[in-house]
C-alpha positions as CSV (number, residue, x, y, z in Angstrom):
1,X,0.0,0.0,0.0
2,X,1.2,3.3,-0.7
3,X,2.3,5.2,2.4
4,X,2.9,8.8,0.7
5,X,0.8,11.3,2.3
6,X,-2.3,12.8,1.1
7,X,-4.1,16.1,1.7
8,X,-7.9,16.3,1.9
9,X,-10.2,18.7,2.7
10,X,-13.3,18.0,5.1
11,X,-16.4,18.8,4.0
12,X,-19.7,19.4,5.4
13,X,-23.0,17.5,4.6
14,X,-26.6,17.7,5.7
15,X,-26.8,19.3,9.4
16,X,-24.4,17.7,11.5
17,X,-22.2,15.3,9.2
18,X,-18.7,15.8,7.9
19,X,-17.1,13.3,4.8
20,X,-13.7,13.5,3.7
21,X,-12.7,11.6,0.7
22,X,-10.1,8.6,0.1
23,X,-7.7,7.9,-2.9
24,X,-9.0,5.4,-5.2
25,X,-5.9,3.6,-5.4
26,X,-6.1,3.2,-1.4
27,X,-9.6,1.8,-2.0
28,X,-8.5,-0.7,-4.4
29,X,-5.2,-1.9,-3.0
30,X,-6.8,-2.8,0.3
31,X,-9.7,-4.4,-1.9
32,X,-12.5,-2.3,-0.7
33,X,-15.8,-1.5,-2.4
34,X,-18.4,1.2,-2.2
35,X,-20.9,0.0,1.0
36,X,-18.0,-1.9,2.7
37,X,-17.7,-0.8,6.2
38,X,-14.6,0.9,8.1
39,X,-14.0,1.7,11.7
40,X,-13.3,4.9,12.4
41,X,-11.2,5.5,15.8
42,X,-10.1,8.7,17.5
43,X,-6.1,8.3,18.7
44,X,-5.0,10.4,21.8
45,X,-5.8,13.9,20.8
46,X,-4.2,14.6,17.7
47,X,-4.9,11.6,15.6
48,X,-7.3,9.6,13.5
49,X,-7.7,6.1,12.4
50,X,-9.4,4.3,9.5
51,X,-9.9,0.8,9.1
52,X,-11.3,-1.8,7.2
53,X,-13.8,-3.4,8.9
54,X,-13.2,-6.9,7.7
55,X,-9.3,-6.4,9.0
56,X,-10.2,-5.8,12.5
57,X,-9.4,-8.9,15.1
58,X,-12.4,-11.4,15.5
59,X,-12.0,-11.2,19.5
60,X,-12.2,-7.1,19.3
61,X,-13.4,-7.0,22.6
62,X,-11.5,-5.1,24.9
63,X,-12.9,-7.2,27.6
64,X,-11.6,-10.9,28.6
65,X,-12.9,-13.1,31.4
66,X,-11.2,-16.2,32.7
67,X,-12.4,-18.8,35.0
68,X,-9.7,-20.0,37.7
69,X,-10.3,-23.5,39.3
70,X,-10.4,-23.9,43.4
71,X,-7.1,-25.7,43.5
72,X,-5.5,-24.2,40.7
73,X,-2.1,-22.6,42.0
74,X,-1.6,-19.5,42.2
75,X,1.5,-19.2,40.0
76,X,-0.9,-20.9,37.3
77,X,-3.4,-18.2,37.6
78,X,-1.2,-15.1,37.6
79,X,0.8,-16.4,34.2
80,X,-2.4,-16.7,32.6
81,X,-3.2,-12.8,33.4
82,X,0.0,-12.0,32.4
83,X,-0.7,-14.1,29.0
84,X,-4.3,-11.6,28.8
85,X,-2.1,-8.5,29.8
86,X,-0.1,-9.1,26.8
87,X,-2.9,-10.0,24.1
88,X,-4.0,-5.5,25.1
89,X,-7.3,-6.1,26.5
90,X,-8.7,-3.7,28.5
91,X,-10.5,-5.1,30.8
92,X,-9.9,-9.0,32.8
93,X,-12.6,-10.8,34.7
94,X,-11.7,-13.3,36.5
95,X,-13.8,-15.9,37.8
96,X,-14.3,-19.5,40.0
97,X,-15.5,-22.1,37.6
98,X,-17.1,-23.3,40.8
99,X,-17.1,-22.0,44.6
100,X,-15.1,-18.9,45.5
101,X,-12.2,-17.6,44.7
102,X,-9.4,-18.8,47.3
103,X,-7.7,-16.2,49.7
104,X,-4.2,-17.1,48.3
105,X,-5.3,-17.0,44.6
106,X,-7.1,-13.5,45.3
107,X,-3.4,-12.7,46.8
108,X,-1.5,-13.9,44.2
109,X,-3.3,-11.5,41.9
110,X,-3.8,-8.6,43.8
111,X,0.4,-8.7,44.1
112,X,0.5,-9.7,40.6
113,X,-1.0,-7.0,39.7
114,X,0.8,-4.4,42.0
115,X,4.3,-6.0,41.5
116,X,3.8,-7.3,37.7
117,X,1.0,-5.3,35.4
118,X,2.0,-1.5,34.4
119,X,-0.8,0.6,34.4
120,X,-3.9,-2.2,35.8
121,X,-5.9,-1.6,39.1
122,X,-8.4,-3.8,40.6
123,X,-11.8,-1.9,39.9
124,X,-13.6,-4.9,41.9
125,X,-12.7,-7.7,44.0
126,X,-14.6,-10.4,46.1
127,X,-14.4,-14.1,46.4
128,X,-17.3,-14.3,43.7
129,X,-14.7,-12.5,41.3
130,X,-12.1,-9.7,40.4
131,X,-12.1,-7.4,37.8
132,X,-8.7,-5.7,36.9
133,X,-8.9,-2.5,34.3
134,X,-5.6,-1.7,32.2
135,X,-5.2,2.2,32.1
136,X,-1.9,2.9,31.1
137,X,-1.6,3.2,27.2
138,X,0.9,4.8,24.7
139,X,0.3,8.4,24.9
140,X,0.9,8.4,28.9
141,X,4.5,6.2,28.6
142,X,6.0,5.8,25.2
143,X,8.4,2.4,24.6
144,X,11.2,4.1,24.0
145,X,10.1,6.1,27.6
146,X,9.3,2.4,29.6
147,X,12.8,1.4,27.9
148,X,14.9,4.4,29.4
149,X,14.0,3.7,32.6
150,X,14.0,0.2,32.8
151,X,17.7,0.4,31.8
152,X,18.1,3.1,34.5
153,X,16.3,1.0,37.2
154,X,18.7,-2.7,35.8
155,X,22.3,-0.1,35.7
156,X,21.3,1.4,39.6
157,X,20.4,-2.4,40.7
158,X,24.0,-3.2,39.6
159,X,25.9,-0.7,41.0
160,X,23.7,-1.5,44.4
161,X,24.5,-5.0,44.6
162,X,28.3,-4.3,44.0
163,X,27.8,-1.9,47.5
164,X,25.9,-4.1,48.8
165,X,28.9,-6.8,48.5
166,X,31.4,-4.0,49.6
167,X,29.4,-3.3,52.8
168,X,28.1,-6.9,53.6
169,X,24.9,-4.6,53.7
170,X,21.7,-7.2,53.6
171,X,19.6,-4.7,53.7
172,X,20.6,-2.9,50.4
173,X,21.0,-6.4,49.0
174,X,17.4,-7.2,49.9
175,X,16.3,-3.8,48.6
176,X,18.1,-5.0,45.2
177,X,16.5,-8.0,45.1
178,X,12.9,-6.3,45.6
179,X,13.8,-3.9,42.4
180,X,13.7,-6.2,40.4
181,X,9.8,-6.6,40.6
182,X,10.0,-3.0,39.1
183,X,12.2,-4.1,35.9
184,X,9.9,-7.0,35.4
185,X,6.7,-4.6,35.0
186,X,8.8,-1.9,32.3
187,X,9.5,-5.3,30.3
188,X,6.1,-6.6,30.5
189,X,4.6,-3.0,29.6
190,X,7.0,-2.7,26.8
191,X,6.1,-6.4,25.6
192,X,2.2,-5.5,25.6
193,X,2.9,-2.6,23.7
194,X,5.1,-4.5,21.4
195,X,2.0,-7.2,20.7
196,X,-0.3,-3.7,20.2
197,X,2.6,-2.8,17.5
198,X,2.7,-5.9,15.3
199,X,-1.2,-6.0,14.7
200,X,-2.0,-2.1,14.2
201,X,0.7,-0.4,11.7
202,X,-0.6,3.4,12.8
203,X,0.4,2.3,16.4
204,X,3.6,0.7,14.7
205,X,4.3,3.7,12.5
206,X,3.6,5.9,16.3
207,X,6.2,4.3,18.3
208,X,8.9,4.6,15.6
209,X,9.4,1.5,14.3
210,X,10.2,0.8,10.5
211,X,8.6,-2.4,10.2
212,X,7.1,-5.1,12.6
213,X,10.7,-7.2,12.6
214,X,11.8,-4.7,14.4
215,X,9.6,-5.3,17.0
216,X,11.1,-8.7,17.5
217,X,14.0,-7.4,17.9
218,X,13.2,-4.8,20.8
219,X,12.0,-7.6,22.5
220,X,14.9,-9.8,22.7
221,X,16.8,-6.1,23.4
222,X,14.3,-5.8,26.5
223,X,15.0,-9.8,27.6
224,X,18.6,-8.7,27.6
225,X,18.0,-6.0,29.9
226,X,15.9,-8.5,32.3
227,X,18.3,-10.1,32.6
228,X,20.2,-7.8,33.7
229,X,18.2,-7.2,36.5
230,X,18.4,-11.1,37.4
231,X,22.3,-11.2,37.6
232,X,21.8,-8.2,39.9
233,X,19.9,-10.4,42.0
234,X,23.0,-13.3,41.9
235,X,25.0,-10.7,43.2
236,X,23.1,-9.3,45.7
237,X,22.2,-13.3,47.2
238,X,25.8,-13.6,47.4
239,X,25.2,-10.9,50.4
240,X,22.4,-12.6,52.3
241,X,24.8,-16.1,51.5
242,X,28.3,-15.2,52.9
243,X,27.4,-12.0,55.2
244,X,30.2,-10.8,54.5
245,X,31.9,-7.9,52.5
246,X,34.7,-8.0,49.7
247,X,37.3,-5.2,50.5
248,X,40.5,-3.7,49.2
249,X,42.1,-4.3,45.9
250,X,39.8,-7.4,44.7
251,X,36.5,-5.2,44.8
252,X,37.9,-2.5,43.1
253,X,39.0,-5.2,40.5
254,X,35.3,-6.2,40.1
255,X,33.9,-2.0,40.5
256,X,36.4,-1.8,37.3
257,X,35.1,-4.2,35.6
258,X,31.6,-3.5,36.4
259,X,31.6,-0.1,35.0
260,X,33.4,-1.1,31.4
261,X,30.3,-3.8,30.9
262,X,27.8,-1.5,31.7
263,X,29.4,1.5,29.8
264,X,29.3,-0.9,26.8
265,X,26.1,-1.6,27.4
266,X,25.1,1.7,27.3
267,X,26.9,2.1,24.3
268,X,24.5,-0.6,22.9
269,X,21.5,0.9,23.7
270,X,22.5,4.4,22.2
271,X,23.1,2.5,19.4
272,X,19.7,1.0,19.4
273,X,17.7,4.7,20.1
274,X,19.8,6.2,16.7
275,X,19.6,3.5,14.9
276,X,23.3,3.4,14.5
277,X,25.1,0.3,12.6
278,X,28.8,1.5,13.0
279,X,28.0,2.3,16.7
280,X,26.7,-0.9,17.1
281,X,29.6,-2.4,15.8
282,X,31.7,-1.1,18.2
283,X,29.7,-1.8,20.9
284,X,30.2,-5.3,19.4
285,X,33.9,-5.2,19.1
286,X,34.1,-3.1,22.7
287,X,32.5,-6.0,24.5
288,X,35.2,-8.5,23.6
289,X,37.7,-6.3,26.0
290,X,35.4,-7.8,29.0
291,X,38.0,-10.7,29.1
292,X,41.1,-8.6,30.1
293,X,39.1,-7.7,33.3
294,X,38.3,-11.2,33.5
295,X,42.2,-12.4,33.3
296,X,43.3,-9.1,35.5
297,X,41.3,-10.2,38.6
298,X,41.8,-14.1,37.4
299,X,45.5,-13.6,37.8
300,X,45.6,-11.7,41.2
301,X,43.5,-14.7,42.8
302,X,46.2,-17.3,42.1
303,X,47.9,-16.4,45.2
304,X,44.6,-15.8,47.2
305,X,44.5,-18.8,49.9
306,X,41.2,-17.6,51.4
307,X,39.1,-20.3,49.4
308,X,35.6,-19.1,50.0
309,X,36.6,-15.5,49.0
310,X,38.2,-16.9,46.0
311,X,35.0,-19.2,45.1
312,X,32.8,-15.3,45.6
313,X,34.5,-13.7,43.6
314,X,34.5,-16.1,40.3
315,X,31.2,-16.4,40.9
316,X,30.4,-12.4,40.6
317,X,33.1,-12.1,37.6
318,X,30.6,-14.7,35.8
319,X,27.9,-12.5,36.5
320,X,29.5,-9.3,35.3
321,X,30.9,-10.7,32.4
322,X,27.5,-11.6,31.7
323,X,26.7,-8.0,31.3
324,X,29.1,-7.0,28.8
325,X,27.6,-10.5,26.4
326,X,24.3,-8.7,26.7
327,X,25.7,-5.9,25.7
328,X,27.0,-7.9,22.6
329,X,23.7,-9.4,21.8
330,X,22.3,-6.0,21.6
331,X,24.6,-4.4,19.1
332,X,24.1,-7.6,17.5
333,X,20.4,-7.3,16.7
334,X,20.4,-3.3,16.1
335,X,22.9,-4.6,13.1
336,X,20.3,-6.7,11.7
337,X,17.6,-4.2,12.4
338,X,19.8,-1.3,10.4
339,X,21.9,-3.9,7.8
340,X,19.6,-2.5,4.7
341,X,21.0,1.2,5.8
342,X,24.8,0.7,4.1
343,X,23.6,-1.6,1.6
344,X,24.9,0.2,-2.1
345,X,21.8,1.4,-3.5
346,X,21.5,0.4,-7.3
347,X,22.7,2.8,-10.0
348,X,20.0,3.6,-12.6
């Protein structure tokens, strides 16, 4: 279909009616006849939408109920909301097949909802049923917006956990651990809107993507940055483990190479927002340097003869290099999602 823009002017019928016209060749290229029906939707405050009405999705309903069986577990019942969550409806009933809902289910969705959903609130809730509306939508938190600061929230989890294991501090380790809740909910936000994306090419067009591939790739970009998160979790169990710090020389070994992986990471991501294949590239080749960190603090534990210590801090190196592979896979897909910008155009 062509994508060129048109003008139009709107024009005024009968008393209260206003038509504007279409190109033909629109009409025909999406194989639409005169008395075929379109939706027409109003988008935030500045936009329109037309669409086919035969192109719309069969389930249109913005509402979704689910029954939950009495001994269903919890854990069961909260991945199937997230699984609704991500398919954009509106609204989720859920309901017992039979009986009540349990107290632990109607916990495990209440924090599900609170620690997991962006932008949902629990409009009603009783043992006969709960009903969770999803407010949060594009114009109020772009992806590019829920991306930033899931990054921010992953990078400060890091640097926490590394104090944490400086200090012995369980308590900042714990608070680490609870952040990570927070990453979760940008990744499942951006994954929803992601899903939104693929299926509606004005709302793919709005978030700034070329085509829906690239919305594949984001989402791996966002499971990178999850993960993220998770190894700052390793790091900050290694607290509530041992109870005790790593000083001196060895931790600012680790500090070092903490900040080159997440400094390539961020030169990923940068990468990623301009759309930049030769930055991405050296965010590639940049990554690869992670090893001499890895053999600097490799070589100064050879004549360590406190085991345990020695048995930590492999383990956290693991988890930091980690970081910096990430890093890697991200420059790797914003290649693949910019390779068709330096291919040689054809001479005429």
């Amino acid at each position: 279909m062509t994508s060129g823009d048109e003008t139009r002017k709107i024009q005024f019928t009968g008393k209260s009616t206003y038509i504007i016209s279409l190109p033909k060749q629109w009409i025909t290229e999406l194989g639409l006849k005169q008395g075929d029906r379109v939706s027409v939707d109003r988008k935030g405050v500045s936009s329109l939408q037309i669409m086919p009405w035969n192109t719309r999705r069969k389930d249109q309903s913005e509402t979704a109920t689910m029954e939950i069986e009495p001994k269903e577990e919890t854990s069961s019942v909260v991945r199937k909301l997230i699984s609704l969550y991500f398919l954009h409806f509106k609204t989720i009933n859920i309901k017992p097949r039979i009986g009540r809902i349990t107290p632990s289910q109607r916990i495990g969705i209440r924090n599900g909802v609170k620690k997991i959903l962006m932008g949902s609130e629990i409009t009603a809730d009783s043992s006969d049923g709960i009903t969770i509306q999803i407010l949060i939508n594009l114009v109020e938190l772009s992806v590019d917006a829920a991306f930033k600061r899931m990054m921010s929230l992953a990078k400060s989890m890091l640097d926490d956990a590394l104090l944490a294991i400086k200090e012995g501090n369980g308590e900042l380790a714990k608070e680490v651990i609870n952040s990570d809740d927070d990453v979760d909910r940008f990744g499942f936000y951006i994954t929803r809107q992601l899903a939104i994306a693929i299926e509606n090419e004005h709302m793919l067009k709005e978030m700034g993507f070329d085509n829906a591939r690239d919305c594949l790739g984001y989402r791996v970009v966002v499971k990178n940055v999850e993960r993220l998160g998770d190894h700052a979790v390793g790091l900050s169990q290694d607290v509530l483990d041992y109870k005790m710090p790593i000083q001196g020389k060895n931790f600012d070994r680790i500090q070092e190479m903490s900040n080159f992986a997440i400094s390539v990471m961020d030169e990923a991501c940068l990468a990623l927002f301009k759309k930049d294949y030769e930055q991405a590239e050296k965010s590639i080749e940049s990554a690869n340097d992670i090893q001499k960190y890895e053999k600097r603090i490799s070589d100064s534990l050879k004549t360590n003869k406190n085991e345990e210590e020695v048995f930590r801090i492999r383990r956290i190196v693991e988890n930091v290099k980690r970081v910096a592979e990430y890093a890697s896979d991200i420059g790797e897909i914003v290649l693949n999602m910019n390779i068709e910008k330096i291919l040689k155009k054809p001479t005429m």
